[in-house]
C-alpha positions in Angstrom: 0.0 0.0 0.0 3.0 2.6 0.9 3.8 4.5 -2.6 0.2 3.9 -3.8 -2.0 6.7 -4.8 -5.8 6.6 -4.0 -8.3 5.9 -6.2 -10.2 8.5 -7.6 -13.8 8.8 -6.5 -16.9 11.4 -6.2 -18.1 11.1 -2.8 -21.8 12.0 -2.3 -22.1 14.3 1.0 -24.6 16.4 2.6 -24.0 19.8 3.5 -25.6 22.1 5.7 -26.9 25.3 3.9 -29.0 27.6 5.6 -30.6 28.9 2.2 -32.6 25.6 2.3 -34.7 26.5 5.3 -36.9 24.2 7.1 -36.1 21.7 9.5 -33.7 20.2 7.5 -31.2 22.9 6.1 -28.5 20.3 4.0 -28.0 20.0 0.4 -26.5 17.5 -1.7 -22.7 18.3 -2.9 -20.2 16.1 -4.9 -16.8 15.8 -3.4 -13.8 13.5 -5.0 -10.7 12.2 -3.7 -8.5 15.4 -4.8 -11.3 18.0 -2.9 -10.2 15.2 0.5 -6.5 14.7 -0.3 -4.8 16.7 -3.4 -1.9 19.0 -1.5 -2.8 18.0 1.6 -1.5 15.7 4.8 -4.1 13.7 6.3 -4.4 10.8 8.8 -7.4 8.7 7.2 -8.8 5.8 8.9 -11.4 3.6 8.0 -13.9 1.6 10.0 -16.6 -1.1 10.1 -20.0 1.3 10.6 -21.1 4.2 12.2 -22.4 3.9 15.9 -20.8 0.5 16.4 -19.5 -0.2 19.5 -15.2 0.1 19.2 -15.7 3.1 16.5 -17.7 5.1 18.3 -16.3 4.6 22.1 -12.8 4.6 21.4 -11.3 5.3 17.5 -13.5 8.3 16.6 -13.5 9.8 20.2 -9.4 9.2 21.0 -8.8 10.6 17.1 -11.1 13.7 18.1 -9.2 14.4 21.4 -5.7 13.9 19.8 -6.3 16.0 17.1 -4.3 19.0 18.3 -1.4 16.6 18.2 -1.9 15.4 15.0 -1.5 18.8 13.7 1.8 19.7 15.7 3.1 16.7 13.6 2.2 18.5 10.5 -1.3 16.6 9.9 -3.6 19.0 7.6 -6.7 17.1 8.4 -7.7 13.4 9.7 -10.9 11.8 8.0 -13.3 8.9 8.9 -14.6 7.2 6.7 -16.9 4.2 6.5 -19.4 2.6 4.0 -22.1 4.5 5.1 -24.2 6.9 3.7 -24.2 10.8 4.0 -27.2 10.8 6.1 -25.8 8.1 8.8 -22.2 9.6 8.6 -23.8 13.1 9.4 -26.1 11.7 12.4 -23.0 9.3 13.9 -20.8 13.4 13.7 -23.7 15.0 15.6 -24.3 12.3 18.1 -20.2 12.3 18.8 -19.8 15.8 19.3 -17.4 15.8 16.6 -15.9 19.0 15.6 -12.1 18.4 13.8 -12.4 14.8 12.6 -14.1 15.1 9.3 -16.6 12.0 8.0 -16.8 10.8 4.3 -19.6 8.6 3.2 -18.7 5.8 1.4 -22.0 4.7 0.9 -21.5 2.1 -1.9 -18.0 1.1 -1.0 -16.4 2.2 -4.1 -13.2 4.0 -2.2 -12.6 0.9 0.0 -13.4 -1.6 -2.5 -10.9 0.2 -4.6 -8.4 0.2 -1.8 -8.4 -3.0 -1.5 -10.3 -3.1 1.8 -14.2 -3.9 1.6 -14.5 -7.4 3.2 -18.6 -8.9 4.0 -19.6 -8.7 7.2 -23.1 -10.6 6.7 -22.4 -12.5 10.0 -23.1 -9.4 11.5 -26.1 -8.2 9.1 -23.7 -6.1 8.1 -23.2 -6.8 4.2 -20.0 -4.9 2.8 -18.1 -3.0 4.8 -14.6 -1.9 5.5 -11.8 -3.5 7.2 -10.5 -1.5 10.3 -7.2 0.5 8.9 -5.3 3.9 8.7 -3.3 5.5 6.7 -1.0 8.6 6.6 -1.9 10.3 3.1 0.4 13.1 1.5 -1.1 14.7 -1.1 -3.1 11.6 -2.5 0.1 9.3 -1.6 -0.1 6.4 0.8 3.0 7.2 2.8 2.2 5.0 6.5 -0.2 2.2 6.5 -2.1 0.6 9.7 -4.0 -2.3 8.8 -5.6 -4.9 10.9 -4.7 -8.1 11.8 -7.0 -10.9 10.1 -8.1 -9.2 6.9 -10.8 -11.7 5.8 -14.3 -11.6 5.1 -17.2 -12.4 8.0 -14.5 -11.9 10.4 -15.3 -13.6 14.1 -13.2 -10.6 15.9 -13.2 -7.1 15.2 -9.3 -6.3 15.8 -8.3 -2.5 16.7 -5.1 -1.5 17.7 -2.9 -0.9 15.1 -5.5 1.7 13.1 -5.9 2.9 16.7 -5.0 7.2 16.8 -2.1 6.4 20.0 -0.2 3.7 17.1 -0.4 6.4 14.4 0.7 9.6 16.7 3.4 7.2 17.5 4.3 6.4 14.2 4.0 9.4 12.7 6.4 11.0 15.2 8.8 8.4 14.6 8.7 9.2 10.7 9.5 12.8 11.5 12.6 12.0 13.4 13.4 9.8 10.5 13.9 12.3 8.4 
């Protein structure tokens, strides 16, 4: 994965836009790859659903409260994403309190299939999803990858550790001393 560029997909998000009115006010708005990582540095990391159990008491909450540190190490931005859609990814954001991490909706799997990382999770009544990783992004380039043991699909365990936001800080800080 290190040296590999990611694919190139339009994401389909929701956007808040107080023009709208109502109850309601979001709008519809195409983003692809480049508007996420073209001349940027971003921590991404991927998970298995929105509101499950490990992703939403521990990854998404530890990468929101380590953020600042991320960005001393000269992290632009750090991105969830999951094959969910806009609507669920926007509901899980709220419901988390979530104010730097930004969520992507990968609601047909098209990034992570094209990563390499969609496994089936029907065991769970899940269907496709996304293996647990991260990944340290420079402008669209894989340069750090954090993928979970076990890759396989209608996995019995749900590993986290290495995709875990302590393991990344750590490695990232090492790859800055490196150079």
């Amino acid at each position: 994965m290190i040296g590999k560029k990611v694919p190139h997909v339009t994401f389909r998000t929701r956007i808040r836009d107080e023009a709208v009115g109502g109850p309601n006010p979001f709008r519809w708005e195409d983003k692809t790859s480049d508007d996420y990582f073209k001349g940027k540095r971003v921590v991404l990391f991927s998970l298995p659903g929105a509101f499950t159990p490990t992703c939403s008491t521990y990854q998404l909450p530890d990468f929101e409260k380590l953020y600042p540190e991320f960005q001393a190490e000269g992290v632009d931005e750090i991105y969830c994403i999951s094959v969910n859609d806009a609507f669920v990814m926007n509901a899980w954001g709220k419901s988390q309190g979530v104010a730097n991490i930004k969520l992507i909706p990968d609601g047909s799997g098209e990034f992570t299939r094209k990563m390499g990382m969609l496994v089936a999770k029907d065991n769970l009544g899940f269907g496709m999803r996304s293996w647990r990783y991260g990944a340290i992004i420079n402008d669209g380039v894989v340069e750090a990858w954090f993928e979970e043991e076990g890759f396989s699909d209608n996995c019995d365990t749900d590993p986290y550790g290495v995709s875990a936001p302590q393991n990344i800080l750590e490695n990232l800080r090492g790859l800055k001393k490196a150079a």
